[in-house]
C-alpha positions as CSV (number, residue, x, y, z in Angstrom):
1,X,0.0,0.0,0.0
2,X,1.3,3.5,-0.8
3,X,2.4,5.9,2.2
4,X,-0.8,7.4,3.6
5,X,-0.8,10.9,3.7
6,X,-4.5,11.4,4.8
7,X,-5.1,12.3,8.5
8,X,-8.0,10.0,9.7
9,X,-11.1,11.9,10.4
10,X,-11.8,11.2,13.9
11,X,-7.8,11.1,14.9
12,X,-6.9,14.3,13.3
13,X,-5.3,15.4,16.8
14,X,-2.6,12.8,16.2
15,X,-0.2,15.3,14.3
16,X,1.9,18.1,16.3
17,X,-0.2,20.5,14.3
18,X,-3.2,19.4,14.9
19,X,-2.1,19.5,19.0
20,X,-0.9,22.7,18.8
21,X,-3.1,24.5,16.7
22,X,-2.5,27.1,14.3
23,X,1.0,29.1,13.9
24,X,0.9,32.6,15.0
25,X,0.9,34.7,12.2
26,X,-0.4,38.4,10.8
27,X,-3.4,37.8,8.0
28,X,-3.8,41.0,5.8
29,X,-6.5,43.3,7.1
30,X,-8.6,45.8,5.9
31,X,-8.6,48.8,8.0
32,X,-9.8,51.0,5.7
33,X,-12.3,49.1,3.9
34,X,-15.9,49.6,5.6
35,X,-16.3,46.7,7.4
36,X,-13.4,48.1,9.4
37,X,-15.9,50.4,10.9
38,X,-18.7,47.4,12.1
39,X,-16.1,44.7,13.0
40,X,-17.0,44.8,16.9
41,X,-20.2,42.7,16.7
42,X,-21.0,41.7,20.1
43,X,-21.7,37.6,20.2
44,X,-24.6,37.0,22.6
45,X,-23.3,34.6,25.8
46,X,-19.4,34.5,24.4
47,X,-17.3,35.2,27.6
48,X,-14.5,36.0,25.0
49,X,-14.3,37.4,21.9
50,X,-11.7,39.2,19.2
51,X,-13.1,40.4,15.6
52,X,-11.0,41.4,12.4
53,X,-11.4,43.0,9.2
54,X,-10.0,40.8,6.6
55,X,-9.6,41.1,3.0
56,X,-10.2,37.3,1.9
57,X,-12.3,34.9,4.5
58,X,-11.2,31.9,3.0
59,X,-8.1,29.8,3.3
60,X,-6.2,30.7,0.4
61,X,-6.2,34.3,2.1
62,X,-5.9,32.8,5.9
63,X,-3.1,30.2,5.3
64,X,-0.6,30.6,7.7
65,X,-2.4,33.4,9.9
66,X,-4.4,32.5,13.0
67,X,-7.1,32.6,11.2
68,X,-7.5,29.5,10.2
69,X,-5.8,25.8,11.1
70,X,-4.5,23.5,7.8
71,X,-3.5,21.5,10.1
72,X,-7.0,20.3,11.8
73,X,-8.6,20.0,7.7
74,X,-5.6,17.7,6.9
75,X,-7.6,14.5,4.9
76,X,-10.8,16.1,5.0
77,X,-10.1,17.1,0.8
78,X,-8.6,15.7,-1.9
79,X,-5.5,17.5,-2.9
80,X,-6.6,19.0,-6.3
81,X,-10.0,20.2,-4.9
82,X,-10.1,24.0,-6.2
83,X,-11.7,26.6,-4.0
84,X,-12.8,30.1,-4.5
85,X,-11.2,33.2,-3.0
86,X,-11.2,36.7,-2.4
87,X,-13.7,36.9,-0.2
88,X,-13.8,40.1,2.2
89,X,-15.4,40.5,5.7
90,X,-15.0,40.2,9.1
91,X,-14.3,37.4,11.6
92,X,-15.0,36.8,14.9
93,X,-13.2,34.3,17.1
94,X,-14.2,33.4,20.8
95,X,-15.3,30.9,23.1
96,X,-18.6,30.6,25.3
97,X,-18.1,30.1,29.0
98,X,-17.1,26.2,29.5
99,X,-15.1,24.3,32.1
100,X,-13.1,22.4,30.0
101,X,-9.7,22.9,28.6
102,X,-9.1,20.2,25.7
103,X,-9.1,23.0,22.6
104,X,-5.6,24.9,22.8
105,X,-6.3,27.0,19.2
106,X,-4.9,30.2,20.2
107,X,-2.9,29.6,23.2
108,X,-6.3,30.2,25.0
109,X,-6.7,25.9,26.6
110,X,-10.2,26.7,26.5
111,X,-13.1,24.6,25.2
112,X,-16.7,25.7,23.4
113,X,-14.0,28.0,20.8
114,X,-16.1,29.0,17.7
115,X,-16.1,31.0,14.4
116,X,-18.0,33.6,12.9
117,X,-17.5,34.9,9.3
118,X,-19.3,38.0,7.9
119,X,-18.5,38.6,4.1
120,X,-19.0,42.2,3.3
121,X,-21.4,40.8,0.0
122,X,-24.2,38.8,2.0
123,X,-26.6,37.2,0.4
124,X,-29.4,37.2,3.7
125,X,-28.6,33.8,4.4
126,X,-25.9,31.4,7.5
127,X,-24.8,28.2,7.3
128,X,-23.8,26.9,10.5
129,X,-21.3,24.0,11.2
130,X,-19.9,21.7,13.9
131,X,-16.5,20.1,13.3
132,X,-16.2,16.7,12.1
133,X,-14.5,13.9,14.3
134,X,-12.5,15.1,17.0
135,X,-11.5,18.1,15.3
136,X,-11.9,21.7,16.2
137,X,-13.7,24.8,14.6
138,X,-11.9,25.4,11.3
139,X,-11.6,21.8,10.5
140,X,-14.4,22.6,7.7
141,X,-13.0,25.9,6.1
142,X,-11.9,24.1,3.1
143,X,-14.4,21.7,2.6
144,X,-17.8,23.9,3.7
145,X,-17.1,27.5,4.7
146,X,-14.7,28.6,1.7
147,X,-17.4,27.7,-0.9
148,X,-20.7,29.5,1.5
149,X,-18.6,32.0,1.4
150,X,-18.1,32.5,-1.7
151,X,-22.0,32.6,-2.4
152,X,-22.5,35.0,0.1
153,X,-23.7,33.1,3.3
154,X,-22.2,34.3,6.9
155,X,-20.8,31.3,8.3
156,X,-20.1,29.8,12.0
157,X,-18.7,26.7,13.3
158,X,-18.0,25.3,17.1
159,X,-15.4,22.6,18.1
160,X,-18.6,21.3,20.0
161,X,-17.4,22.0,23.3
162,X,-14.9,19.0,23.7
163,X,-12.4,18.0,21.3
164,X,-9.4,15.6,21.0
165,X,-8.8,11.6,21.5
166,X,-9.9,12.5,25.7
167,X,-13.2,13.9,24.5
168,X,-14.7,11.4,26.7
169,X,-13.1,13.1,30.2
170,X,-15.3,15.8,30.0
171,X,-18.6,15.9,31.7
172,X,-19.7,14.2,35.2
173,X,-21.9,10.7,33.1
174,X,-21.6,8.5,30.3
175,X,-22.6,10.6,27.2
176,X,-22.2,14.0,28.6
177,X,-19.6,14.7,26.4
178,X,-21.5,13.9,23.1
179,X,-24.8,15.5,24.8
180,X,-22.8,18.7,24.8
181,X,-22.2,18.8,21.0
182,X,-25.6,19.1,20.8
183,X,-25.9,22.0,23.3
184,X,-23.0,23.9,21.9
185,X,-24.2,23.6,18.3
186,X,-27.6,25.1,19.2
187,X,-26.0,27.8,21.2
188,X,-24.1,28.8,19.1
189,X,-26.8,28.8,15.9
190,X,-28.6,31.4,18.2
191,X,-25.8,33.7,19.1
192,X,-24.7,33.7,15.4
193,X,-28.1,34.8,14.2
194,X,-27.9,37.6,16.6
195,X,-24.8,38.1,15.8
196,X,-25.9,38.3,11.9
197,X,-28.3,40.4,12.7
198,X,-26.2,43.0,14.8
199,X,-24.0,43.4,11.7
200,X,-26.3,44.0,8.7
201,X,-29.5,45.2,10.3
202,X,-31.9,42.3,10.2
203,X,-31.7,38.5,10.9
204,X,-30.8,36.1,8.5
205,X,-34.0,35.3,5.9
206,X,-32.1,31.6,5.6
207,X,-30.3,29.6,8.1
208,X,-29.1,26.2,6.8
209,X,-27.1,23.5,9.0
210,X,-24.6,20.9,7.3
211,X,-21.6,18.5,8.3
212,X,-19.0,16.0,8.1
213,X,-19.2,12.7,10.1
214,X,-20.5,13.7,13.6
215,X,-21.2,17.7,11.7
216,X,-23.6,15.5,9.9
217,X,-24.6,13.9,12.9
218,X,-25.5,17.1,14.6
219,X,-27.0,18.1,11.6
220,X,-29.9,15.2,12.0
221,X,-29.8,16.3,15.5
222,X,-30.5,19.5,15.2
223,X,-33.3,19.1,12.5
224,X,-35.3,16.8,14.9
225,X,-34.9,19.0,18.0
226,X,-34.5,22.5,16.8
227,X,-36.3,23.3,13.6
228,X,-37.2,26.1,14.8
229,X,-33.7,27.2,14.1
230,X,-32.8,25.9,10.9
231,X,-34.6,26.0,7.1
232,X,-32.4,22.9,6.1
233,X,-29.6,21.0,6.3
234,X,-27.5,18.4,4.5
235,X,-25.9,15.5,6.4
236,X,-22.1,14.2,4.7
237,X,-22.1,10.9,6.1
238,X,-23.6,11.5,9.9
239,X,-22.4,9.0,12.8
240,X,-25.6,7.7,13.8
241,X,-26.6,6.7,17.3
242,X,-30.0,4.8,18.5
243,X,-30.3,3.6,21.6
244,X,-30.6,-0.2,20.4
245,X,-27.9,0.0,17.8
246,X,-26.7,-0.3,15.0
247,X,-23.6,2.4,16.1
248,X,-20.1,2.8,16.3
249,X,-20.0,0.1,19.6
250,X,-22.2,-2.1,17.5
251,X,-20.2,-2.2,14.3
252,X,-17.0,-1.7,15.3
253,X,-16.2,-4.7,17.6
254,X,-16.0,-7.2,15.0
255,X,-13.6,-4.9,12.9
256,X,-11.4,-4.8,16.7
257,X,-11.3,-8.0,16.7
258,X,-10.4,-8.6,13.0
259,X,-7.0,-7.2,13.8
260,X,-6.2,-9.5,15.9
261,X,-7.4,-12.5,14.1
262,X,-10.1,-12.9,16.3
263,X,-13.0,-12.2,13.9
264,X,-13.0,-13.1,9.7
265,X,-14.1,-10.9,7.0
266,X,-17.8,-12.1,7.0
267,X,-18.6,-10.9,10.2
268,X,-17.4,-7.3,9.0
269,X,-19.9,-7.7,5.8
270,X,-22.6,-9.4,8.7
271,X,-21.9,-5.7,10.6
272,X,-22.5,-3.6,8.2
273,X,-19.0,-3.4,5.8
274,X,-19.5,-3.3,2.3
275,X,-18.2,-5.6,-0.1
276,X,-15.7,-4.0,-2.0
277,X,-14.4,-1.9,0.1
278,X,-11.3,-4.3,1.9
279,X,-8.8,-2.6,0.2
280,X,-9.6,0.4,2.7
281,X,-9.3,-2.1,6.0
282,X,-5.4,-2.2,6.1
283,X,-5.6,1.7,6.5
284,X,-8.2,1.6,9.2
285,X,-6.9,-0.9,11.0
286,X,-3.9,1.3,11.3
287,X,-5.9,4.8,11.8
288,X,-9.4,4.4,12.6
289,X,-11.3,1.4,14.0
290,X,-9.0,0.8,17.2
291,X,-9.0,4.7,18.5
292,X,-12.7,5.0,17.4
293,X,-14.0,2.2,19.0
294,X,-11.7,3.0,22.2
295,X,-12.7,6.0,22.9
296,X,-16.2,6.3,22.1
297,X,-16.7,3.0,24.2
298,X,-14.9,5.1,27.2
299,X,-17.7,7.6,26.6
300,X,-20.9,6.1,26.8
301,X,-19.3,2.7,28.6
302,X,-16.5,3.7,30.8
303,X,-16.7,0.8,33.4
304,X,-16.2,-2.1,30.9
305,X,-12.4,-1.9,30.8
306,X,-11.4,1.0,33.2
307,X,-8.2,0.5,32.5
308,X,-8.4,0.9,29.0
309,X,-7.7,3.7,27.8
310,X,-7.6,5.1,31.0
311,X,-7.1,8.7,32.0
312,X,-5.8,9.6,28.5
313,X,-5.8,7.4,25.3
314,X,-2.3,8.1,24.7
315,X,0.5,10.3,24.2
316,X,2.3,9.3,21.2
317,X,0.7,8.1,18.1
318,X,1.7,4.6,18.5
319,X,-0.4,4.5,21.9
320,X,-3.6,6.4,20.9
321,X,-3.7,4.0,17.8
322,X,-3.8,1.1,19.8
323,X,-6.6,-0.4,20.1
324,X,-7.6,-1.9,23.2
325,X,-7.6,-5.5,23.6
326,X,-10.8,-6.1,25.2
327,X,-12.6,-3.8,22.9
328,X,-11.9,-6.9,20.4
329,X,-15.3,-8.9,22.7
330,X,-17.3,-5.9,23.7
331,X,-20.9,-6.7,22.8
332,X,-23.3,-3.7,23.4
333,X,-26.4,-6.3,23.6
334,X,-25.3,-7.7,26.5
335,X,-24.0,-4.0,28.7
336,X,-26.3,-2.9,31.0
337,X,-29.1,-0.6,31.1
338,X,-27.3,2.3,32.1
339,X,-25.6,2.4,29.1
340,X,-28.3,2.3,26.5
341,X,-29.5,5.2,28.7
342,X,-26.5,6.8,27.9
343,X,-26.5,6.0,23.9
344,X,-30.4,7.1,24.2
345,X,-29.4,10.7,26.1
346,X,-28.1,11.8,22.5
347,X,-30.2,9.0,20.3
348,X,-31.6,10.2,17.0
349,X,-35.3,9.5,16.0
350,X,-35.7,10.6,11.9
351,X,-38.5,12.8,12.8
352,X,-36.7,15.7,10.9
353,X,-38.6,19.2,11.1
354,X,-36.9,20.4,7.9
355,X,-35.5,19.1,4.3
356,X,-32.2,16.9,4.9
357,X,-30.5,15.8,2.1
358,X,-28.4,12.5,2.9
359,X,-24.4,11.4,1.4
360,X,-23.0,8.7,2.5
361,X,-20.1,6.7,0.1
362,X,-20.6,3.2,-0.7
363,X,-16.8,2.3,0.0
364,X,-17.5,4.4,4.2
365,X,-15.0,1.9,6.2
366,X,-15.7,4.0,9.2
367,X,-19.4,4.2,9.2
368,X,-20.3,1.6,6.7
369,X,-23.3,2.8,4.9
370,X,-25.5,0.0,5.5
371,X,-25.5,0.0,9.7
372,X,-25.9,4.1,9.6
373,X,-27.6,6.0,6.6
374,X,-29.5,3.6,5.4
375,X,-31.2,2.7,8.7
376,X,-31.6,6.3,9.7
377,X,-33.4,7.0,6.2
378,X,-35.9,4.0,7.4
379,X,-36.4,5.6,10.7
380,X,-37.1,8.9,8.6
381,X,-39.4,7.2,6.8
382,X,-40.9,5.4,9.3
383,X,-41.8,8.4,11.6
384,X,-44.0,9.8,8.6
385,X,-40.9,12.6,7.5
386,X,-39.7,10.9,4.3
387,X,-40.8,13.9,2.1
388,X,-38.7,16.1,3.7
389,X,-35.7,13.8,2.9
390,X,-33.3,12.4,0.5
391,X,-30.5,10.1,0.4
392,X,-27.9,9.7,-2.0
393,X,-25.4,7.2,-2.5
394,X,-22.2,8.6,-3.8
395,X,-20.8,5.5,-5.6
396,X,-16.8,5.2,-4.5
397,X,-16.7,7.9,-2.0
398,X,-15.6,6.7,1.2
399,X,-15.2,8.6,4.9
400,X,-12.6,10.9,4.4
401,X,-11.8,12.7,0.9
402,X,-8.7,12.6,1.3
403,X,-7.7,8.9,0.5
404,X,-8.8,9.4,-2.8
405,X,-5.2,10.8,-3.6
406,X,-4.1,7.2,-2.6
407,X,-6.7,5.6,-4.5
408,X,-7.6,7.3,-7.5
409,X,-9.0,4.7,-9.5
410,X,-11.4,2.8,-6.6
411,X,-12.4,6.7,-5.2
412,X,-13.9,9.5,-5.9
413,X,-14.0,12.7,-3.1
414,X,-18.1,13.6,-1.9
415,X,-17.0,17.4,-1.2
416,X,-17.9,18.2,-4.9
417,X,-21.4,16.2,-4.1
418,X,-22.0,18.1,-1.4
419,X,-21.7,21.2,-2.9
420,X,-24.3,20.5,-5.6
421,X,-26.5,18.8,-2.5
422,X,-26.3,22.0,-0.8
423,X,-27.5,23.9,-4.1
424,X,-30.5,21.4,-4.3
425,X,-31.3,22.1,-0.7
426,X,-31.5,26.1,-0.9
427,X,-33.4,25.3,-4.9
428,X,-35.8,23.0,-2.4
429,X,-35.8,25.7,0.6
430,X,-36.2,28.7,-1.2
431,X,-37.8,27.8,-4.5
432,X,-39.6,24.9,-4.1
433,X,-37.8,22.7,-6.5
434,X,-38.0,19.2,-5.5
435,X,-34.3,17.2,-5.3
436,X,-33.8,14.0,-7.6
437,X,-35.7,10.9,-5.7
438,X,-32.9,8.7,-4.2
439,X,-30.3,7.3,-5.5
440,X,-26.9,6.3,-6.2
441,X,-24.6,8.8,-7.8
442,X,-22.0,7.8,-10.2
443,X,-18.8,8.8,-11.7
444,X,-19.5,12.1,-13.7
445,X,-19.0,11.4,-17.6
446,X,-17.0,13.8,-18.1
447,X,-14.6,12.0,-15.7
448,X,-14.1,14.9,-13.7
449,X,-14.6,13.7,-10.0
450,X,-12.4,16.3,-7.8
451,X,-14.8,19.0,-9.2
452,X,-18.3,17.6,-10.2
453,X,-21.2,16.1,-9.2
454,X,-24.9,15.7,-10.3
455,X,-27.3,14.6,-8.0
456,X,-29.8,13.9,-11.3
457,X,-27.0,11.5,-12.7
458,X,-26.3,14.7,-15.8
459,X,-22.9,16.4,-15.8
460,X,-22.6,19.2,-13.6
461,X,-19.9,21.0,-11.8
462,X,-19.9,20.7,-8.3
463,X,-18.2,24.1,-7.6
């Protein structure tokens, strides 16, 4: 197998940078442009705060300031992905009040960090964002913010509150940690729309939610609990948690206990994995399934091996890779009560309040597609919500984009998918144009897959 150089999604902490955060630096501002003059925006309920007039909001301008974190987006793209630029506003970076001290982005060690961006251009709408995996709040400027941007939406993301492989050590109960994504995400939806409205004069007319992994996870979250809030969403492959299973602790055992020997391939295809997509295990074996299944089982099951991981699921990459051994014969059936309660505190239901569009890649070896979107569209459907949803299988795209540079010719990135899924959610939203009925998407014809996708199976640039 070649040399991996795509940083799994839900270990993207494992690299210095990704520790450490972004290097101090001084992006280009704009002083004298006239955002300079509305850049203090109070955000509602943010115990700190720091705003900047900048004259391009997306990376190719915020590369190497503190602005921004390449770093924490490493594997989330494919490396020829083109994104637009020159995009002028302001940004606001803070934090809401929170006890725990896991996010170190800007020498501040404090947790619940956040991002607003304001483009001086605004088209009345926000799209609002929580970071994928473990990651932290720019882990999406590539892959979601530049492109909103560049249309005109303000934009805000939250590293959820908790971040890094100890996730799990914050909060007092099994699942508090997880629970609090979903807190943070909402409070910070309504502090951004104030925030919006602070800055041009009147609340946003449109305010769409979308993710990556658990961002699509909290997307589905949010659209059952707070529609209210939100006029749509679009879910890139969302973890998906019932109380009963299928999950990660569900699903993820018998891959465990594959590495050791103690499990064969068909009980990966009896969990969920698809055939096909073993040329991905080697790689997770390595970077996913141990650390996944490790530390969300200390989350929601912390007294099944207490000793493993223990107060920290490693220092070097070596240990927080390891998986741990008894995690090869953990069987979620058979825990007690108390820890379905725990799975059911942040449990997702399908009834959806607003349109949610669905991707999920046929070759996921993370969240195989089978034991997560496909079950949550039948719980959709089966709580009466299927018209206000579509799915769509993106046929070779897998969890991360980003090992399609190692496997050009099996992959095929979802990013530029998601891009036309989020045009055929605002077409839906705001002009009542019904997406394509689900379905699998191929390989454009034109052969162009870094850059185009069409949900109706037609060419059509994604960008």
């Amino acid at each position: 197998m070649r040399p991996c150089r795509a940083v799994p999604l839900l270990a993207a902490a494992l690299t210095a940078a990704a520790l450490t955060g972004p290097t101090p630096a001084t992006a280009t501002a704009a002083d004298d442009r006239p955002c300079a003059r509305r850049e203090h925006v109070r955000v509602p309920g943010a115990a700190f705060q720091r705003s900047a007039c900048l004259a391009d909001l997306t990376t190719t301008g915020l590369a190497g300031t503190p602005y921004t974190d390449l770093a924490d987006q490493a594997g989330l793209t494919a490396a020829a992905t083109r994104t637009p630029s020159g995009v002028p506003g302001v940004q606001i970076d803070g934090y809401f009040p929170d006890s725990s001290r896991f996010n170190a982005t800007h020498g501040w060690r404090h947790d619940a960090q956040f991002v607003i961006r304001l483009p001086d251009r605004w088209n009345g709408g926000l799209v609002v964002t929580g970071a994928p995996g473990t990651r932290k709040q720019y882990a999406t400027d590539k892959a979601i913010s530049d492109q909103v941007l560049a249309r005109g939406f303000a934009y805000a993301a939250t590293d959820k509150g908790n971040n890094g492989v100890d996730f799990h050590r914050d909060g007092r109960r099994p699942g508090d940690a997880v629970a609090e994504w979903n807190t943070r995400t909402t409070q910070l939806t309504r502090a951004a729309r104030r925030a919006v409205a602070r800055h041009y004069g009147h609340a946003p007319r449109r305010t769409y939610i979308t993710g990556i992994s658990n961002g699509g996870y909290l997307t589905r979250w949010q659209l059952e609990n707070h529609p209210e809030l939100y006029d749509g969403g679009v879910d890139w492959e969302g973890a998906l948690w019932t109380a009963g299973g299928p999950h990660l602790l569900t699903f993820l055992p018998p891959a465990v206990a594959r590495m050791s020997g103690a499990a064969r391939d068909e009980d990966l295809y009896a969990a969920g994995f698809a055939r096909g997509s073993e040329f991905l295990w080697p790689y997770h074996e390595k970077a996913y399934w141990g650390l996944t299944q490790k530390i969300y089982r200390a989350e929601f099951d912390p007294s099944y091996d207490p000793a493993c991981p223990g107060p920290s699921a490693g220092t070097t990459t070596e240990q927080i890779l390891a998986p741990c051994p008894s995690d090869a014969f953990y069987d979620y059936a058979s825990r007690p009560a108390s820890v379905h309660r725990a799975v059911a505190r942040v449990a997702l239901t399908g009834r959806v309040g607003r349109p949610l569009i669905t991707l999920h890649g046929d070759l996921d070896a993370l969240l195989p597609k089978a034991a997560d979107s496909d079950v949550y569209a039948r719980m959709v459907d089966a709580s009466g919500r299927g018209p206000l949803h579509r799915s769509y299988t993106i046929r070779g795209g897998t969890h991360a984009d980003g090992l399609y540079d190692m496997y050009p010719d099996r992959l095929r990135p979802i990013l530029p998918c998601h891009r036309s899924a989020f045009d055929a959610l605002t077409a839906w939203v705001e002009r009542g144009v019904r997406p394509p009925a689900d379905r699998t998407v191929g390989r454009p014809a034109d052969g162009d897959v870094v850059d185009s996708c069409a949900l109706d199976g037609r060419t059509a640039s994604g960008r």
